[in-house]
N, CA, C and O of each residue as an XYZ file, in Angstrom:
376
protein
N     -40.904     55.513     46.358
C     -40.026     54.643     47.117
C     -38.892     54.153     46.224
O     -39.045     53.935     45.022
N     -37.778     53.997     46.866
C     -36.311     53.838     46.121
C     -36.398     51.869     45.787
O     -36.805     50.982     46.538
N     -36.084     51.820     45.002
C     -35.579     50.230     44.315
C     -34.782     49.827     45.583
O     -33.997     50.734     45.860
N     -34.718     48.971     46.298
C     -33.477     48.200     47.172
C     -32.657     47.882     46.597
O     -32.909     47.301     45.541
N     -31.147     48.115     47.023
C     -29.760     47.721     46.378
C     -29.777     46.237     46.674
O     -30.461     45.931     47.651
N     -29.194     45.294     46.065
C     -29.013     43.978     46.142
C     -28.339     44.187     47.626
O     -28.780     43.389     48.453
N     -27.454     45.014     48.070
C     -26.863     44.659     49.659
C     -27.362     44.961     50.173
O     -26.974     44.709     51.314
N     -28.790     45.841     50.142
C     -29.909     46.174     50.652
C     -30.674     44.822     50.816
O     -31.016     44.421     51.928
N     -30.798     44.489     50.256
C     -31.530     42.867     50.222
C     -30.896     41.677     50.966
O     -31.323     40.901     51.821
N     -29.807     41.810     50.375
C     -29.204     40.614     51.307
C     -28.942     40.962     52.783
O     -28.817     40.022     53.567
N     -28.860     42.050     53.171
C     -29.144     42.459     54.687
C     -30.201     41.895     55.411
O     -30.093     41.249     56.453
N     -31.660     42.287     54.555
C     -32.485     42.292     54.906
C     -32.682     40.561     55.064
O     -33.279     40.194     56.076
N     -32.238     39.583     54.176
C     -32.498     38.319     54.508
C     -31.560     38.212     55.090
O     -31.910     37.153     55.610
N     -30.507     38.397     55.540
C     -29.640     37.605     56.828
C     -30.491     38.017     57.743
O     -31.121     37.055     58.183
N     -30.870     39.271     58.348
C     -31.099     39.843     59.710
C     -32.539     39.166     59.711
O     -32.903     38.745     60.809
N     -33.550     38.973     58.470
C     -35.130     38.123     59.216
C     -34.593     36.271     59.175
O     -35.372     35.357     59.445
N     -33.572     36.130     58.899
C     -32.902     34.561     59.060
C     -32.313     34.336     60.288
O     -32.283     33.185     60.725
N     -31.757     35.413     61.025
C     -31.387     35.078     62.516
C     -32.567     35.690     63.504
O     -32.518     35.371     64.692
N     -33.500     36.457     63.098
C     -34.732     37.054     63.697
C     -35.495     35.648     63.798
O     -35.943     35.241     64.870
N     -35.612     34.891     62.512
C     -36.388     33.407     62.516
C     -35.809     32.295     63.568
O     -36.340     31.368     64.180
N     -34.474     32.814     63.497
C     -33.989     31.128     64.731
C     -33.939     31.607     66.123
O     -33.277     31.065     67.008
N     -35.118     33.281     66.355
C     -34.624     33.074     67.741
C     -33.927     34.101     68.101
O     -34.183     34.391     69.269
N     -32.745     35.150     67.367
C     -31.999     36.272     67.876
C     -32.999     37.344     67.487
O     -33.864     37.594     66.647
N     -32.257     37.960     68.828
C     -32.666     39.739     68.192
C     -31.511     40.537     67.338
O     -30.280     40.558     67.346
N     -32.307     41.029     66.775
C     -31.565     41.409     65.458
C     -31.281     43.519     65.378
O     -32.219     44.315     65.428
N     -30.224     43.804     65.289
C     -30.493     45.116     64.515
C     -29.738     45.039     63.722
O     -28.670     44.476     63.962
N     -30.117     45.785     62.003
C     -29.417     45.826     61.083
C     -29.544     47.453     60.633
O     -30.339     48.353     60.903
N     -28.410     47.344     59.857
C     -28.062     48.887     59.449
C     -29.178     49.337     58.006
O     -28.879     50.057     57.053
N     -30.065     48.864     58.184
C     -31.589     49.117     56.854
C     -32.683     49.409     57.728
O     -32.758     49.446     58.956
N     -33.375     49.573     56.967
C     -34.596     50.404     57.411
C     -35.459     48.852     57.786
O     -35.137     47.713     57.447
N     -36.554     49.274     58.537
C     -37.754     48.120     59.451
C     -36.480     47.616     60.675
O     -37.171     46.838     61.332
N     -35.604     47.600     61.103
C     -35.018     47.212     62.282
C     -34.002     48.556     62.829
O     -33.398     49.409     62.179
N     -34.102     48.350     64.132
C     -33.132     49.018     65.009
C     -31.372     49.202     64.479
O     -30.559     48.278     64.465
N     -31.225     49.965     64.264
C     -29.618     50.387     63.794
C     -28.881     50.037     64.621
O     -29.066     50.484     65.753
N     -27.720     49.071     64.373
C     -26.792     48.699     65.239
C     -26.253     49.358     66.116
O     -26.242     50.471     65.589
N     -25.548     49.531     67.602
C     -24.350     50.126     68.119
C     -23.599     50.470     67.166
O     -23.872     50.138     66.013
N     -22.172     51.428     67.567
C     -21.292     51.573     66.552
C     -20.357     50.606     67.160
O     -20.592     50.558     68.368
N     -19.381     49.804     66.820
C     -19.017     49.045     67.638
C     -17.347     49.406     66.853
O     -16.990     49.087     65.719
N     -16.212     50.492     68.372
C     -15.161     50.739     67.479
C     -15.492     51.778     66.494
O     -15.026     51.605     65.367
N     -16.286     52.941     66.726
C     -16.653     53.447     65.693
C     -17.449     52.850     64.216
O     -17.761     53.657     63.341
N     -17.648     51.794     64.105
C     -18.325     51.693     62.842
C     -19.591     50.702     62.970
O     -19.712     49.984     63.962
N     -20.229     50.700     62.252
C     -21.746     50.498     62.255
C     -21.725     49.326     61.401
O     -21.813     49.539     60.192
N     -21.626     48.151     61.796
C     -22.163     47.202     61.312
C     -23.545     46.719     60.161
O     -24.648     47.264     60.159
N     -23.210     45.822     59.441
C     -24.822     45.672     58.739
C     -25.792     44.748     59.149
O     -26.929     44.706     58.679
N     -25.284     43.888     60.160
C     -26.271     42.614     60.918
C     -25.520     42.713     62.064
O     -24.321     42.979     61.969
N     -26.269     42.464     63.602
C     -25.739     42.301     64.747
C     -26.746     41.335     65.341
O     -27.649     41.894     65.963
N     -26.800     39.892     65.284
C     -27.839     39.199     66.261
C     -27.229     38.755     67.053
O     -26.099     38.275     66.966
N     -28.248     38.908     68.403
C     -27.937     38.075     69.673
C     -28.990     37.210     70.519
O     -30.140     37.541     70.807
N     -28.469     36.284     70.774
C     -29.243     34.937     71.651
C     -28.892     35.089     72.674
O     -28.221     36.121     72.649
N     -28.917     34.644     73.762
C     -28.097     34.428     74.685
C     -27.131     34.762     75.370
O     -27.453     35.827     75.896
N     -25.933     34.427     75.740
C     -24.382     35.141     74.968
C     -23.786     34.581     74.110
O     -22.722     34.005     74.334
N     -24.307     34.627     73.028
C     -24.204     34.463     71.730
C     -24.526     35.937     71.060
O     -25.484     36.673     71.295
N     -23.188     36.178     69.959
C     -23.420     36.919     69.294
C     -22.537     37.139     68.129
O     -21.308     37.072     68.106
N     -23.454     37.447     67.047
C     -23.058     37.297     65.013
C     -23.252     38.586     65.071
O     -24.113     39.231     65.669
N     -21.807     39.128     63.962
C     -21.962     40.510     63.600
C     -21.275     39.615     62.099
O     -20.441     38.720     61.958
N     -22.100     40.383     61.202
C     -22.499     40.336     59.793
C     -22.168     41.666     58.947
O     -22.614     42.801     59.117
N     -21.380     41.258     58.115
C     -21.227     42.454     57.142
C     -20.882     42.034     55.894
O     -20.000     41.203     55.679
N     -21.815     42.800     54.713
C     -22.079     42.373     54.077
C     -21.629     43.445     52.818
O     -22.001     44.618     52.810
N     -20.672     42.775     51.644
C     -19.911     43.734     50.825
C     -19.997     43.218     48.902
O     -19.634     42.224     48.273
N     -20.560     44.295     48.608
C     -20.207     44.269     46.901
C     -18.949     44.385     46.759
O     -18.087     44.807     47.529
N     -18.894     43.925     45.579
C     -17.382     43.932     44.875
C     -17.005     45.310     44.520
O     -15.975     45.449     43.860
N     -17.679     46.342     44.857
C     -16.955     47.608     44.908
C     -16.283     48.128     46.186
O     -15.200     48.686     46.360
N     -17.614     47.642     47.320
C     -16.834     47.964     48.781
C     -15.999     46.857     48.878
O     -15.683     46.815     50.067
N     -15.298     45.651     48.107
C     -14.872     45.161     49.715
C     -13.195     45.470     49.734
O     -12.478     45.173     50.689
N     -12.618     46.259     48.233
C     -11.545     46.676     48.895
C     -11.476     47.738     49.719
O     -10.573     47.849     50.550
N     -12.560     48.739     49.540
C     -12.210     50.403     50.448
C     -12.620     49.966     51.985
O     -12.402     50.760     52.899
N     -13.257     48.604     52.261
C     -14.199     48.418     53.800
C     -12.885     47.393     54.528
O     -12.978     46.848     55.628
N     -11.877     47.326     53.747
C     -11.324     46.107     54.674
C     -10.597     46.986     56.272
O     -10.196     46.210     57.139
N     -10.536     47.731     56.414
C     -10.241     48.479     57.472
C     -11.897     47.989     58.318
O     -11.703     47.063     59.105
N     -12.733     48.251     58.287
C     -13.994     48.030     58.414
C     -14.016     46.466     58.967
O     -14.393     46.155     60.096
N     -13.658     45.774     58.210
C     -13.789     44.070     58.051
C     -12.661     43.858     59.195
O     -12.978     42.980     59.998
N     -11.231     44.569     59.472
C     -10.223     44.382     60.248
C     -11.080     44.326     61.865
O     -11.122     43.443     62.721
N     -11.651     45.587     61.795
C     -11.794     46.123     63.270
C     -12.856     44.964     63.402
O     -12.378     43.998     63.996
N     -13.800     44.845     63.120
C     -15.129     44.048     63.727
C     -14.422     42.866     63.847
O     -14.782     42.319     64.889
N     -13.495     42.149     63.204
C     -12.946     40.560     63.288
C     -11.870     40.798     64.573
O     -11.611     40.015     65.487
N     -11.447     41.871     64.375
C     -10.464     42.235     65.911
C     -11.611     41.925     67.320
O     -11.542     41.120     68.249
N     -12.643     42.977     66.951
C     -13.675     42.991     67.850
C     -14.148     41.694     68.877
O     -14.068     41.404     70.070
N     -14.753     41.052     67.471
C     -14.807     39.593     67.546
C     -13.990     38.866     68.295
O     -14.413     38.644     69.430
N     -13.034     38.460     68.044
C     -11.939     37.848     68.258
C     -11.451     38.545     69.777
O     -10.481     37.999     70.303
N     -11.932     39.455     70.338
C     -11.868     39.540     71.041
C     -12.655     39.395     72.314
O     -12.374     39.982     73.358
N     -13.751     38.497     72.134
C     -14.765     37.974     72.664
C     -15.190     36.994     72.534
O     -14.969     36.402     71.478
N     -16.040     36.351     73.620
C     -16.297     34.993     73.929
C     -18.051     35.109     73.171
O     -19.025     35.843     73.330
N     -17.773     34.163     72.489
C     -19.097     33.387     71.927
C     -19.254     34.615     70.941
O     -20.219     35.333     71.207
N     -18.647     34.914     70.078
C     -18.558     36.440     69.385
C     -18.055     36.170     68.545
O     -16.826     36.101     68.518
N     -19.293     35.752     66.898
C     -18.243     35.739     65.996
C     -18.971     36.651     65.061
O     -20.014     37.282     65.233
N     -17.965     36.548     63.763
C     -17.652     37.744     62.723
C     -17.987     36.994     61.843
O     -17.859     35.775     61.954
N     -18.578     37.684     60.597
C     -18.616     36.544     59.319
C     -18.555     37.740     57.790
O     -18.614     38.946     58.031
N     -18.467     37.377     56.661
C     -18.352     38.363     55.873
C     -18.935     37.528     54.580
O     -18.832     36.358     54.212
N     -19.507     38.536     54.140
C     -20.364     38.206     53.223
C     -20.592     38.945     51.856
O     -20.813     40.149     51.983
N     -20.581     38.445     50.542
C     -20.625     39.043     49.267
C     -21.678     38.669     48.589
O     -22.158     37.536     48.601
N     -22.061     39.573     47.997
C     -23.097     39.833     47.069
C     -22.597     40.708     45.581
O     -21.869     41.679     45.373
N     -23.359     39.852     44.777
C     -23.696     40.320     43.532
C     -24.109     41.667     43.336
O     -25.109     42.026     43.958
N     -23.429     42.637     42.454
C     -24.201     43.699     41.931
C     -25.084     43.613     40.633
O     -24.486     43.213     39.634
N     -26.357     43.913     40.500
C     -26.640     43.420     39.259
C     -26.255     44.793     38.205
O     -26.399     44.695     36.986
């Protein structure tokens, strides 16, 4: 079995942190359902409550200049919907 990447990890605790308050969760890692592509691209956290809904993506300091095209569309996405937000998130490489 492969070592988890630290953005491997921090996936994995956002998506069982909104799984804990209540949303259903798919994240782009293994033990949960793989997101929609939403706009062509695949998100790394998607929870939903209600109509409520967090899309999560989550970037090392290597992706987050090549992903901002990535980061554009989902905040477009977002922003283009009610009770629909976007959030972005960094992590440490060790």
């Amino acid at each position: 079995m492969t070592q988890a990447t630290p953005h491997d990890k921090k996936v994995k605790r956002i998506a069982a942190a909104y799984w804990g308050r209540g949303y259903d969760v798919t994240a782009a890692i293994s033990g949960y359902d793989r997101p929609k592509p939403i706009r062509g691209r695949i998100p790394d956290v998607v929870a939903i409550r209600g109509k409520t809904t967090k899309i999560v993506e989550v970037e090392t300091s290597r992706t987050f200049r090549g992903h901002k095209d990535q980061r554009d569309i989902l905040r477009d996405y977002a922003a283009g919907r009610r009770r629909t937000w976007f959030r972005v998130t960094r992590v440490k490489e060790s």
